[in-house]
C-alpha positions as CSV (number, residue, x, y, z in Angstrom):
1,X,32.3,139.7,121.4
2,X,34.7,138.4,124.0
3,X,34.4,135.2,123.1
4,X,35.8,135.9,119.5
5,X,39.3,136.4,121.1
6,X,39.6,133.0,121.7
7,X,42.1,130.9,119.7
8,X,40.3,127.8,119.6
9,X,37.0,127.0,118.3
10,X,36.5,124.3,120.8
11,X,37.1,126.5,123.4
12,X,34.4,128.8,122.5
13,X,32.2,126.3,122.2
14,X,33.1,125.4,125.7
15,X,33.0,128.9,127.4
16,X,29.2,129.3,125.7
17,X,28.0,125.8,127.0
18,X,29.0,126.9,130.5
19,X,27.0,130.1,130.5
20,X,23.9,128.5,128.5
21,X,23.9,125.3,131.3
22,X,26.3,126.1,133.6
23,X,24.1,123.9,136.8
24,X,23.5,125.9,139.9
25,X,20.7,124.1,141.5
26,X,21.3,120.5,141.1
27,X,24.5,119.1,143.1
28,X,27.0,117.2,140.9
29,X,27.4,113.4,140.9
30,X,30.9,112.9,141.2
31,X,33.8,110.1,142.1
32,X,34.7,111.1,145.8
33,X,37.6,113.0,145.2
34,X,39.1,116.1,147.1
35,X,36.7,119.0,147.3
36,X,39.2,121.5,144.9
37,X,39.3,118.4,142.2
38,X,35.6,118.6,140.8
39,X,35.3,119.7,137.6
40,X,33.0,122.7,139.0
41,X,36.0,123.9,141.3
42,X,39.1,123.6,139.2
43,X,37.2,125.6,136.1
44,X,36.5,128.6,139.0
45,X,40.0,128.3,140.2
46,X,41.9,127.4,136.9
47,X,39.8,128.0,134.0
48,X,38.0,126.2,131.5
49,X,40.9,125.2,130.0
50,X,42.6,123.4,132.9
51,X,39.0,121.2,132.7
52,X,39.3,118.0,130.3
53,X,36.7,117.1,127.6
54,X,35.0,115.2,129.6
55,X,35.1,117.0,133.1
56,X,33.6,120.1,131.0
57,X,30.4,117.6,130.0
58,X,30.2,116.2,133.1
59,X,29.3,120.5,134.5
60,X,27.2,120.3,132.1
61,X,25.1,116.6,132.5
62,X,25.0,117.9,136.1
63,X,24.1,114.5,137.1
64,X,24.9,110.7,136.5
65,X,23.1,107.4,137.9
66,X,23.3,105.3,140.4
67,X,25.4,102.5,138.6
68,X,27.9,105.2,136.6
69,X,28.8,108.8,138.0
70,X,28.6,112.1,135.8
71,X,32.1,111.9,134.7
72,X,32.2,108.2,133.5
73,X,29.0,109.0,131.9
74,X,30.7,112.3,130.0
75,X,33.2,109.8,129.7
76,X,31.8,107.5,127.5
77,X,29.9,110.1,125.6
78,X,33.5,111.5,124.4
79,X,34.8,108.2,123.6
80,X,31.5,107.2,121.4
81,X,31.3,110.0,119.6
82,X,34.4,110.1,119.1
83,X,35.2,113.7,120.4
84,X,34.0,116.7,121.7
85,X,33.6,117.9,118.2
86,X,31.5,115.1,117.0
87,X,28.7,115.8,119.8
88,X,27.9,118.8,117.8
89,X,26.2,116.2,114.7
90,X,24.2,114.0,117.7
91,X,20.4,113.4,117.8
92,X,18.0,113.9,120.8
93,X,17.6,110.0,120.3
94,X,22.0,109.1,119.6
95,X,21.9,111.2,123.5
96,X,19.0,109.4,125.1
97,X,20.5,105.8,124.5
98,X,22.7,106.3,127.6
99,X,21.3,105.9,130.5
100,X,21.1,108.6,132.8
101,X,20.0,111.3,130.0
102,X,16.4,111.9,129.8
103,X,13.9,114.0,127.0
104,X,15.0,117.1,129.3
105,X,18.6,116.8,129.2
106,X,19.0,115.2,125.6
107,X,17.0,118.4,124.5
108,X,19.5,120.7,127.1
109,X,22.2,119.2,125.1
110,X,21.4,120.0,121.6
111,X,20.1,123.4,122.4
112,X,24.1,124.2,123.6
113,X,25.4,122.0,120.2
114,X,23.2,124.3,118.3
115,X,24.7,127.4,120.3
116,X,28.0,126.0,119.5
117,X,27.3,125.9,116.0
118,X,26.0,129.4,115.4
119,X,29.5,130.6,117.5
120,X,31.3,128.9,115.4
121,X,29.6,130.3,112.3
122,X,29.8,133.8,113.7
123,X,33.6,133.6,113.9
124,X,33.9,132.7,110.7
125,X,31.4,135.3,109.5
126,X,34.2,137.7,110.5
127,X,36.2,136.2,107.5
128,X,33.4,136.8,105.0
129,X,32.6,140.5,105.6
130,X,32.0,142.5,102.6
131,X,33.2,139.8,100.1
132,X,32.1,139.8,96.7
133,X,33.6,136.6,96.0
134,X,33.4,133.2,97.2
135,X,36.7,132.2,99.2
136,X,37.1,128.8,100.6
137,X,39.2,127.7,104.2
138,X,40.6,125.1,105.8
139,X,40.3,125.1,109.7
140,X,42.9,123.2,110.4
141,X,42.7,121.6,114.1
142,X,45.3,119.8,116.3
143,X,43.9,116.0,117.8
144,X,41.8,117.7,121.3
145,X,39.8,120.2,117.8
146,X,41.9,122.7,118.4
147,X,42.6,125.8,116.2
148,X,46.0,125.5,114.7
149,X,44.8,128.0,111.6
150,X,42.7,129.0,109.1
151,X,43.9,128.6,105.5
152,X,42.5,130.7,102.7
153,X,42.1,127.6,100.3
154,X,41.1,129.4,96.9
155,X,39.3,132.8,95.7
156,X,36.9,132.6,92.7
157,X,34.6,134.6,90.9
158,X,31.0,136.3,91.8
159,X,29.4,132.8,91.8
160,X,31.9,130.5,92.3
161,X,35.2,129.6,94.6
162,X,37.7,126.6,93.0
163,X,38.9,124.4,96.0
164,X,40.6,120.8,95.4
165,X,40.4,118.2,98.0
166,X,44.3,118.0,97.6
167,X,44.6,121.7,98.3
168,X,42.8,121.3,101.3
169,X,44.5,118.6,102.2
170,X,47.9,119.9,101.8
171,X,47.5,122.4,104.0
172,X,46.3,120.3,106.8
173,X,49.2,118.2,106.8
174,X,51.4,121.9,106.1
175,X,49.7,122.3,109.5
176,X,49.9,118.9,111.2
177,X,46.3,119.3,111.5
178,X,44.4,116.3,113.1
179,X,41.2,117.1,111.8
180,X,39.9,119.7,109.4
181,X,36.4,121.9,109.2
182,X,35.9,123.2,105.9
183,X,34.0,126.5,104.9
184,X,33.4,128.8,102.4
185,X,30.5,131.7,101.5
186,X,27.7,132.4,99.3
187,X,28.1,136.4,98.4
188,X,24.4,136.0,97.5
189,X,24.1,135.7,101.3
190,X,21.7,132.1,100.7
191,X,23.8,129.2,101.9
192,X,21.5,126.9,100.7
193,X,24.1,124.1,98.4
194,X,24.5,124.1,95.0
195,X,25.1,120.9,93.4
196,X,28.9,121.9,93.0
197,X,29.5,122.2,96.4
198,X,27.4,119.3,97.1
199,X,29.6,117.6,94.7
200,X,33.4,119.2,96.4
201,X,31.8,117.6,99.8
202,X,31.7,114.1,98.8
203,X,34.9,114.9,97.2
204,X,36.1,115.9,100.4
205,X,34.8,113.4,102.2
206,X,36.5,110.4,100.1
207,X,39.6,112.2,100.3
208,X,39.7,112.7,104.0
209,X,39.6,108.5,104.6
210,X,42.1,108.4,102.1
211,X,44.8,110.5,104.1
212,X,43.1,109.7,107.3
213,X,42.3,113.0,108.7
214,X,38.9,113.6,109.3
215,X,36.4,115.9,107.8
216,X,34.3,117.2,110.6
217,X,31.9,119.5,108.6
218,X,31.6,121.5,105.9
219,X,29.7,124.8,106.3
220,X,28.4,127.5,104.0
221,X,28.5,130.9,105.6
222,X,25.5,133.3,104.0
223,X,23.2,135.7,106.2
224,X,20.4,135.1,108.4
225,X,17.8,137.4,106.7
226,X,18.4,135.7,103.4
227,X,18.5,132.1,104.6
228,X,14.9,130.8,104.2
229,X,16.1,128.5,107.8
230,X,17.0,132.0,109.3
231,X,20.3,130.5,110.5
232,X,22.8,132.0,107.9
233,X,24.8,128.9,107.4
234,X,24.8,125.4,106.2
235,X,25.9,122.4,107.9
236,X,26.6,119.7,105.7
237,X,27.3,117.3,109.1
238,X,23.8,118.3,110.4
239,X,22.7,117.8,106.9
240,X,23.7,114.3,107.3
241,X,26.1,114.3,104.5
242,X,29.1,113.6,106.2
């Protein structure tokens, strides 16, 4: 799949929001600027990467309101959230508080976070092919989310993968990561938690205020037809956990 070849998470998750919602029959509520400045025209002439955070949103909101255009509207969704990254854990109801996103839109939203997240989980599927083993990674990630790498953390036995906050840790500041996913696999192919790893989360969690880089999920990677949610992973941020 060509979107595996790209380096950078993010940017996957970018490239699949703009074929999921990419807006063709609405026009686009932006500042008056010069025809090849909007966001839609710089991404066909540039790329998606040439787009910011925000200008990348702002394709896909489509629209704004009368009182705040598309892009300060993508704008301050960035900036409450946090980042781009952080959208991916937002509600129907955390998107409907601004003004200018409706049912429709909050549900267009989450239907491409929810893409994102299974893209994201398919790369790192990759990573777990015909393991027998539980292994455990750190995807390290620079401050705009990034990849920098992904460090193989620890390898355990049949049932079980050892994996130290500090380890982790360590090799996101090896890394000068500015943020850090964490995931590992269930050979049994059910990524439903155990208490152990619900345990290494809140570890994981404590430790990531203590050296101040974030921990922006935790997922477990199984398979779909064993997963009684059908996904075949599980997000500890959707889970609320983090």
């Amino acid at each position: 799949m060509w979107i595996k070849q790209r380096l950078g998470w993010e940017v996957a998750i970018i490239e699949v929001m703009q074929i999921a919602l990419f807006p063709k029959i609405f026009p686009t509520k932006i500042r008056p600027l010069d025809r090849n400045e909007h966001p839609r025209d710089r991404m066909h002439k540039r790329g998606a990467l040439a787009l910011s955070d925000a200008e990348l949103l702002a394709i896909l909101l489509s629209s704004g309101t009368k009182d705040n255009d598309v892009i300060t509207l993508a704008n301050t969704l960035v900036e409450q959230s946090g980042s781009l990254a952080s959208l991916l854990s937002w509600s129907e109801s955390d998107f409907r508080k601004h003004k200018g996103i409706g049912h429709v839109k909050a549900l267009q939203l989450m239907a491409v976070m929810e893409i994102a997240h299974r893209v994201v989980a398919e790369h790192m599927a990759n990573y777990t092919v015909g393991l027998k083993v539980e292994k455990f990674w750190a995807v390290c990630l620079n401050r705009k989310n990034r990849l920098l790498r992904v460090v193989e953390i620890s390898s355990g036995i049949a049932t079980a993968a050892l994996a130290h906050p500090r380890e982790v840790y360590r090799a996101a500041m090896r890394e000068s990561a500015c943020a850090v996913i964490c995931a590992h696999n269930h050979p049994s192919g059910d990524p439903r938690p155990s208490h152990a790893d619900l345990d290494i989360t809140r570890q994981l969690r404590d430790a990531s205020k203590a050296v101040q880089i974030p921990l922006l999920d935790h997922v477990i990677l199984g398979r779909a037809e064993l997963d009684p949610l059908g996904r075949g992973y599980y997000s500890f941020r959707d889970a609320g956990l983090i």
